[in-house]
C-alpha positions as CSV (number, residue, x, y, z in Angstrom):
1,X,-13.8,130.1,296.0
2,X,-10.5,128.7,297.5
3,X,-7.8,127.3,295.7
4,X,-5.3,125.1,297.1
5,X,-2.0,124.6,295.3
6,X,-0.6,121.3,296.1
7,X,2.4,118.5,295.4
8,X,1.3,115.6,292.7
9,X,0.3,112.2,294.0
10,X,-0.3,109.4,291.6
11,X,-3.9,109.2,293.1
12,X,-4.4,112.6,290.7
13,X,-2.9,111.4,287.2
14,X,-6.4,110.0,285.9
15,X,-7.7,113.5,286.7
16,X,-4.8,115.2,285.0
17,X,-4.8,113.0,282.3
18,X,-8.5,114.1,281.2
19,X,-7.7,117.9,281.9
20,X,-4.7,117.8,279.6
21,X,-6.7,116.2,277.1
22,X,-9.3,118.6,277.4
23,X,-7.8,121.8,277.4
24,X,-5.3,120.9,274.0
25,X,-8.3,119.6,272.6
26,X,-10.1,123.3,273.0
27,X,-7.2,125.5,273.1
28,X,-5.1,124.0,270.7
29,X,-7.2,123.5,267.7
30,X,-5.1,124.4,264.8
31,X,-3.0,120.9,265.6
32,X,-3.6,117.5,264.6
33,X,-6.8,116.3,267.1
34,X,-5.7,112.6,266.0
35,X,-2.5,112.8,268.0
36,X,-3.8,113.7,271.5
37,X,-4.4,111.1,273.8
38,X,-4.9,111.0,277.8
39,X,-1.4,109.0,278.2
40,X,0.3,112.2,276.6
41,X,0.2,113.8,279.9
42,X,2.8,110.4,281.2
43,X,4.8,111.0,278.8
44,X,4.6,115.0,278.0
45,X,5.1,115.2,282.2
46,X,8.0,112.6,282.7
47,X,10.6,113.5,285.5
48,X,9.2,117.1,286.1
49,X,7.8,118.7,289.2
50,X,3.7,118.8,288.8
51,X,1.9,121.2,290.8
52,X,-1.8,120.7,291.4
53,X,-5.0,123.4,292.0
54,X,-7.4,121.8,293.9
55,X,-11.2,124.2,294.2
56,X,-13.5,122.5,297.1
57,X,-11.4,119.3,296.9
58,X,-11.6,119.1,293.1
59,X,-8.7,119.3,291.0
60,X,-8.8,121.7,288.1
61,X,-5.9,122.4,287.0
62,X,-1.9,121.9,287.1
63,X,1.5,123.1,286.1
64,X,4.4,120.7,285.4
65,X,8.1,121.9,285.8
66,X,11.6,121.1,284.8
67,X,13.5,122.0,287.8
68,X,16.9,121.9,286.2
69,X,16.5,124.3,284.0
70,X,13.6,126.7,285.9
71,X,11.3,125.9,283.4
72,X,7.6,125.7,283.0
73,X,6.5,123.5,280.7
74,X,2.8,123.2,280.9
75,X,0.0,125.1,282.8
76,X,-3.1,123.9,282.1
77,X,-6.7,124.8,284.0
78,X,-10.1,122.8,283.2
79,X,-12.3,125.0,280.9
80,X,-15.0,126.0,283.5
81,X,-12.2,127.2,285.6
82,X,-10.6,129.3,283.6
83,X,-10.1,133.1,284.5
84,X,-10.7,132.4,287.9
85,X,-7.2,132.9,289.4
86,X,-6.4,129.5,289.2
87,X,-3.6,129.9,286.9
88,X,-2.5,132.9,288.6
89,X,-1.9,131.1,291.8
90,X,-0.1,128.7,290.2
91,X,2.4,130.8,288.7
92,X,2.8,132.6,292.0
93,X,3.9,129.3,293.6
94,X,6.1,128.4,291.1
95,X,7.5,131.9,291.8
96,X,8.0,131.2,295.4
97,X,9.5,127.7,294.8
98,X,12.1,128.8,292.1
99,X,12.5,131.9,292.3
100,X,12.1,135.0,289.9
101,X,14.9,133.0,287.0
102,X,12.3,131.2,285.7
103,X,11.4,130.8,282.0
104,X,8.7,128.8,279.6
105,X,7.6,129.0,276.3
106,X,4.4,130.0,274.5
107,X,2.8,128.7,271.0
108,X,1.9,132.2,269.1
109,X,-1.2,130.8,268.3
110,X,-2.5,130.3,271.6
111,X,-3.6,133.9,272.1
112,X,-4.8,133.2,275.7
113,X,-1.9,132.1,276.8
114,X,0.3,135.0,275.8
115,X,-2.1,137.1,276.9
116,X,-2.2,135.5,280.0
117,X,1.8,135.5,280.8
118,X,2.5,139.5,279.9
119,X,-0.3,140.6,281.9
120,X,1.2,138.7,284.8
121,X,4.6,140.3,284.1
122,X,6.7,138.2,281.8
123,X,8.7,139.9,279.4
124,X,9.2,137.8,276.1
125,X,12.7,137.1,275.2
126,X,12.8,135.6,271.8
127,X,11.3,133.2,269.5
128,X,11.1,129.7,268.5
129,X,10.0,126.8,266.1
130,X,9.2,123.8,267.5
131,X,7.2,120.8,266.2
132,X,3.7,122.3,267.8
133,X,4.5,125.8,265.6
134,X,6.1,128.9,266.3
135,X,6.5,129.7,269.7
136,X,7.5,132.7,272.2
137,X,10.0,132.7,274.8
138,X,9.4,134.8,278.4
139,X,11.2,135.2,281.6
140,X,10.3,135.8,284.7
């Protein structure tokens, strides 16, 4: 399987959209299902960097960045293509573009996720309310 990482183009938003939808739908179910909708990713995405993973020239999966502050603010891979390396090459990317001062935040209930981040070497930094739940901080 190869995985390309490549820059957004508005030609993969519909795509995006739907994975976005999909994965807080399935992930995310102790939040209200009412309130997700496929133009969250617009507005949940605005002015930040989006990364996309492409496997055999189908996209699967993204990560969306706020460059001022070295930030990740979502990573997000389709179901099926989930512990596949997908989000591992995404974060090594990120890593090349910014640099290792990078930082994001994590819900606590979204056990995958933290899981996910410590194995690859983020060290958690503190913690957080926010209007999704409790959250962990890491740095890279």
């Amino acid at each position: 399987m190869e995985i390309e990482i490549k820059d957004f183009e508005e030609s993969d938003r519909e795509k995006l959209r739907q994975i976005y939808l999909e994965v807080r739908q399935t992930n995310f179910n102790w939040l209200d299902q009412e309130s997700f909708r496929l133009s969250s990713f617009d507005k949940d995405t605005e002015g930040e960097y989006i990364l996309v993973a492409k496997v055999d020239n189908e996209i699967v999966g993204f990560t969306s960045l706020w460059l001022k502050d070295n930030f990740i603010h979502h990573l997000y891979i389709s179901k099926p293509f989930q512990r596949k390396g997908i989000g591992t090459e995404l974060l090594n990317r990120v890593i090349e573009k910014l640099g290792s001062n990078v930082s994001l935040k994590c819900l606590i209930k979204n056990e995958l996720g933290i899981n996910f981040y410590l194995k690859h070497g983020w060290q958690p930094i503190g913690k957080g309310r926010s209007i999704e739940g409790e959250y962990i901080s890491f740095k890279y």
